[in-house]
N, C-alpha and C positions, 0 to 999 in steps of 0.2 A: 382849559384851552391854552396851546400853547403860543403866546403873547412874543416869544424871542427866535427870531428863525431868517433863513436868508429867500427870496423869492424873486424867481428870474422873468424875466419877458423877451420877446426879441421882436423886430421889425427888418422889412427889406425894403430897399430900395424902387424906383418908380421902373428901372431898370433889369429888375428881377422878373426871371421869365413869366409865374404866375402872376404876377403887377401888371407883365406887358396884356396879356392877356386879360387883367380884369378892365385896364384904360381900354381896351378896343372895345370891350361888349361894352363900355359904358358910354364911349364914344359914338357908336351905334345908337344908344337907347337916346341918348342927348339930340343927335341927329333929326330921330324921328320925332321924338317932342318938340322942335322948331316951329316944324310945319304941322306937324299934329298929334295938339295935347291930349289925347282920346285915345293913341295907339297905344297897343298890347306889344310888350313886345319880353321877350327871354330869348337873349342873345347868350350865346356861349361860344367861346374863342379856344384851338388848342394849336401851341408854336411849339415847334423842333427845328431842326436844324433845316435850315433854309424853307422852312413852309409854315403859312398861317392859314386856319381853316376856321371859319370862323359859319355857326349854325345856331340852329335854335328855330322858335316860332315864333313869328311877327305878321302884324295884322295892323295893318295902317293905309293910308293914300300920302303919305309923303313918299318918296322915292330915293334911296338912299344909295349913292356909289361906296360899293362897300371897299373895293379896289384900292378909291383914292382916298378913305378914311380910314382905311388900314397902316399904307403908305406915308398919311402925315402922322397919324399917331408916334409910330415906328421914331420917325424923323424927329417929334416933336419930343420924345423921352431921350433919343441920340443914338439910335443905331443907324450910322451914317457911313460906315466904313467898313472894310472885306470883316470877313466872317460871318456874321449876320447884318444885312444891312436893307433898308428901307426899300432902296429902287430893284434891288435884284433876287429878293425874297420872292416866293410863288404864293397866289391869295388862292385857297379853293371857298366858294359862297355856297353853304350847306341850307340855307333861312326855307323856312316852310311857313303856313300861317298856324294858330294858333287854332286847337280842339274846339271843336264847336259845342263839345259836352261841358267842356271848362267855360266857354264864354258864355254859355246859358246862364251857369251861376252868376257869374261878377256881373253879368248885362244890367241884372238886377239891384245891384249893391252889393254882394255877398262878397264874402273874401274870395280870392282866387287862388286858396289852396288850404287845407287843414294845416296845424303847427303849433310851437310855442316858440315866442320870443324872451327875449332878456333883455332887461335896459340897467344900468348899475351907476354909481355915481357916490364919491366920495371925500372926503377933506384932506388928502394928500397934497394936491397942488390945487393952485388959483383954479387949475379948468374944472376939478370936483372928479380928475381921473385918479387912476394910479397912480404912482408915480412912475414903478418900472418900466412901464411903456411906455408912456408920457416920455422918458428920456431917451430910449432906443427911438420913438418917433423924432426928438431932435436930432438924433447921431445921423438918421438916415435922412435927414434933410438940409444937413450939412455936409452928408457928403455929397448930395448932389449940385448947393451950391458952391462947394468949392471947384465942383469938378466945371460949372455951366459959368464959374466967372473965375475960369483956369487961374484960380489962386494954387492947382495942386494942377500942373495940366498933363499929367502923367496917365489919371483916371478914366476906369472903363462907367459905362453905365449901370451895368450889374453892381450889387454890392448890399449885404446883411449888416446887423449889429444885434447886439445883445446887451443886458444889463442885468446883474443881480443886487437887488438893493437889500442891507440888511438890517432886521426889523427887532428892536428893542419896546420892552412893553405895549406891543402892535405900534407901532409907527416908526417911518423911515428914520434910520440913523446915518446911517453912510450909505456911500457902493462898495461895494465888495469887488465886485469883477466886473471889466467893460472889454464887450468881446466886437471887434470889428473886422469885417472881411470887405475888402473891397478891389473890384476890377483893376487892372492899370496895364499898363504895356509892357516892352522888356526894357525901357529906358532906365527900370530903378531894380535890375537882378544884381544881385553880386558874382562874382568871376565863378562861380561853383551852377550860375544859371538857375537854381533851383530855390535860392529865399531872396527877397529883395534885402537891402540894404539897412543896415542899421539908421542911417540916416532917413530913409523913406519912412520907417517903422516911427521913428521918432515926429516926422512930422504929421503924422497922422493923428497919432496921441495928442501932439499940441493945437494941431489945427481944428483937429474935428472935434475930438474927445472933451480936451480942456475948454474947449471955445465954448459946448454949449450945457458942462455938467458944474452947476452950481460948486467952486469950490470950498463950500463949506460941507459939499458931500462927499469930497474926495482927501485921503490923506495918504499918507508915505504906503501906508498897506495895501492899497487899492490897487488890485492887479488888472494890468494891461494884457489881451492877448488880440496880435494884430496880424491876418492873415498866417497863422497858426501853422497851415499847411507847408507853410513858405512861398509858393505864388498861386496865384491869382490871374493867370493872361486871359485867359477862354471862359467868357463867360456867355452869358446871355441864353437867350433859343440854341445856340449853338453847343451850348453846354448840357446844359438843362432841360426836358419838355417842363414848358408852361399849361396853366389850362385855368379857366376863370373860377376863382370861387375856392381857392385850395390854402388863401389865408385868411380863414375867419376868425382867429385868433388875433391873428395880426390887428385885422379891421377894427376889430371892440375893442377887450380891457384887458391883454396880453396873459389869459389866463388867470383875473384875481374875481372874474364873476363866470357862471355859468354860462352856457352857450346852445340856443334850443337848435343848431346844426346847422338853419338855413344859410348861404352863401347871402351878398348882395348885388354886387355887381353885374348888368344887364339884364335887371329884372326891371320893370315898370314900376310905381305904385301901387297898381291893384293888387299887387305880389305882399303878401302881408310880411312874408320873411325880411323883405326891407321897410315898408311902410312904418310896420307895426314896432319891429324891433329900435327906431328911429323912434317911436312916442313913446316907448318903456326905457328909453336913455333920459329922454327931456321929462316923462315923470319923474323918475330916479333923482335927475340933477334937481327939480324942483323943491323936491321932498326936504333934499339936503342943503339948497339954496335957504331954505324957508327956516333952515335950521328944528327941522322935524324930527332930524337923524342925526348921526353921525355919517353914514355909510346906507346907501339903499338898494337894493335888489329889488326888481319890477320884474312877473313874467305876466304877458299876454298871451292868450291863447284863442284860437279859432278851428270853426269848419267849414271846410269849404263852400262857400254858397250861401253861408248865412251871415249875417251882415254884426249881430252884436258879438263879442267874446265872449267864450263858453266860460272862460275863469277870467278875473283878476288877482294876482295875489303880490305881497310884499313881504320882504324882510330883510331888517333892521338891523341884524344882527347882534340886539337886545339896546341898541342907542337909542330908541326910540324914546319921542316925549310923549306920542300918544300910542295906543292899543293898537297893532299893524291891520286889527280889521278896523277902527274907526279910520285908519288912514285909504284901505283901497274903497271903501265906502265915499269917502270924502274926494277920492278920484274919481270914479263914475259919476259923481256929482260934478265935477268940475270939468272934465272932457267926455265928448261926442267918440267911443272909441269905434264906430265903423270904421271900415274901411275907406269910405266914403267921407266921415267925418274926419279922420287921420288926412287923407289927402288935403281937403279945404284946408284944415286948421295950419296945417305946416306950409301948405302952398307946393305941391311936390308934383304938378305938373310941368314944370318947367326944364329945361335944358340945363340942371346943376350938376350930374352925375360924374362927368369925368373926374374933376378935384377931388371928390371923397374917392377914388379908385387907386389912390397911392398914399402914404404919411395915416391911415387911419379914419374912418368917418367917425368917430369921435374925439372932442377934446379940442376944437378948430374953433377960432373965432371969426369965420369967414362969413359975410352975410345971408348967403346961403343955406348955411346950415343952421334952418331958422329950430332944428331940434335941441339946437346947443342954447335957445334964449332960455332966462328964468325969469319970464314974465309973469308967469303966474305963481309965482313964489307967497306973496301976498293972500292972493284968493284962495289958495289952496290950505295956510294957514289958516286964514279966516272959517274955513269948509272943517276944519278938522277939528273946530274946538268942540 
């Protein structure tokens, strides 16, 4: 196995068209859990250039202005100005309710949809993620608070990053390459109109870049490339079509664990593509919390309409201290993995969805994402001897 090698990640911004569109459906789905923790709901959102359409099927008695929660979303990410902008965007409302073939199953308990999940989790950094993404989530969360506490107030909302970290007998040594793109206006072009400024370029590296990449991972080698293209003006829906669900790579573990395909963003709960893929992280974290692993891969799997997992399986990647089936054994002992049981256990009726719909749903220490606890860290070791 080869141990020395460079491995990249990327993240986007809350302003990136597919972001804009996963905060709406999640915003939607939050909505309706307010008023009612029982609705069904699979919102799906798609933005271009001056139009947001936002459908799917929901099944609820709360009553949701879709209008004006598209409207503040917009506003609340910062598309407040010409080009694409919050009050003069057109909203089309697509919502239908949900199959009453599909809610026979879940009525019951049963999952609401076949699948597999992935939950991963490892000793890179404190949060037990990657690291690669783990740092492209800090680049694009600094560029949004540079841009919202106009420390840089040139900044569009749109705006990517990248990171390639390079890996000496498997673990992080340096960065190798930090790749940042980001919105801004013509106030920082050079007389040629077509690259910004050597000085913009410069504070971006120091502002965003050095602000939040550990410099003991960075040395004279470490290449910078910042808005590459040379500008950046036109960004957003106006550039791009957005559409929910189009960064699942983003959302997990930037490409260093598999991905059983499902999207997350404005699905419900009973939707096992988020539920379930959300207990295969917090297993994963536990396993390596409990120092059972080094590194753990979790997949869950279901069918639709039936309530237990058809599989559980794990792997260690050979770190393991015990035998990877005495560990998924020792997991089915230790969690309820309904659907049903997932929900209670994590508490994911509630109105949390929008914050994991931009920076990642994993790796957060927000109290919310009660997938990220290692409380059972203990028990589970207990479970596995």
């Amino acid at each position: 196995m080869n141990t020395d090698f460079l491995f990249t990640s990327e993240c986007v911004t809350e302003g990136h068209p597919d972001k804009v569109c996963d905060q709406i459906s999640d915003a939607v789905l939050d909505e309706v859990l307010k008023t009612d923790p029982a609705g069904r709901v699979a919102c799906e959102t798609f933005a271009t250039v001056g139009l947001v359409i936002v459908g799917g099927e929901i099944t609820t008695k709360a009553t949701v202005d879709i209008h004006k929660l598209v409207r503040g979303t917009l506003k609340d990410i910062g598309y407040t100005s010409c080009g694409f902008s919050h009050d003069t965007c057109a909203i089309l409302n697509a919502i239908g309710p949900q199959s009453p073939d599909i809610a026979q199953g879940v009525d019951t308990g049963g999952a609401g949809d076949q699948g597999l999940m992935v939950g991963f989790a490892c000793r890179e950094t404190p949060e037990l993620m990657p690291m690669p993404i783990m740092l492209a989530h800090h680049l694009t969360r600094r560029l949004a608070e540079v841009r919202k506490k106009k420390i840089l107030t040139y900044l569009g909302p749109d705006g990517k990053s990248q990171v390639t970290v390079q890996y000496e007998n498997g673990k992080p040594a340096r960065v190798h390459t930090v790749v940042i793109a980001a919105q801004h206006d013509e106030s920082i072009l050079d007389s040629s109109g077509k690259q910004i400024t050597e000085k913009s370029r410069q504070e971006l590296i120091e502002t965003v870049a050095r602000e939040v990449i550990p410099k003991r991972l960075l040395d004279d080698k470490t290449i910078f490339h910042v808005n590459p293209t040379g500008k950046f003006v036109v960004g957003g829906p106006q550039s791009d079509t957005g559409m929910t669900g189009r960064k699942i790579i983003v959302d997990t573990y930037g490409g260093m664990a598999p991905h059983g395909g499902g999207a997350f963003s404005g699905k419900d709960p009973t939707k096992v593509d988020r539920s379930a893929a959300y207990m295969a992280r917090h297993i994963a974290k536990n396993v390596v919390a409990a120092e059972l692993a080094e590194r753990c891969t979790v997949q869950l799997a279901y069918a639709i309409g039936v309530a237990e997992p058809v599989s559980v399986m794990l792997d260690c990647s050979g770190t393991e201290k015990v035998s990877t089936k005495k560990l998924a054994e020792a997991v089915r002992k230790t969690w309820n993995l309904t659907p049903k049981g997932i929900i209670n256990y994590l508490d994911l009726r509630k109105p949390i969805y929008r914050a994991t719909a931009a920076y990642g749903h994993f790796g957060r220490s927000e109290e919310s994402f009660t997938w990220e606890k290692t409380n059972m860290a203990a028990a589970l070791a207990q479970e596995a001897k």
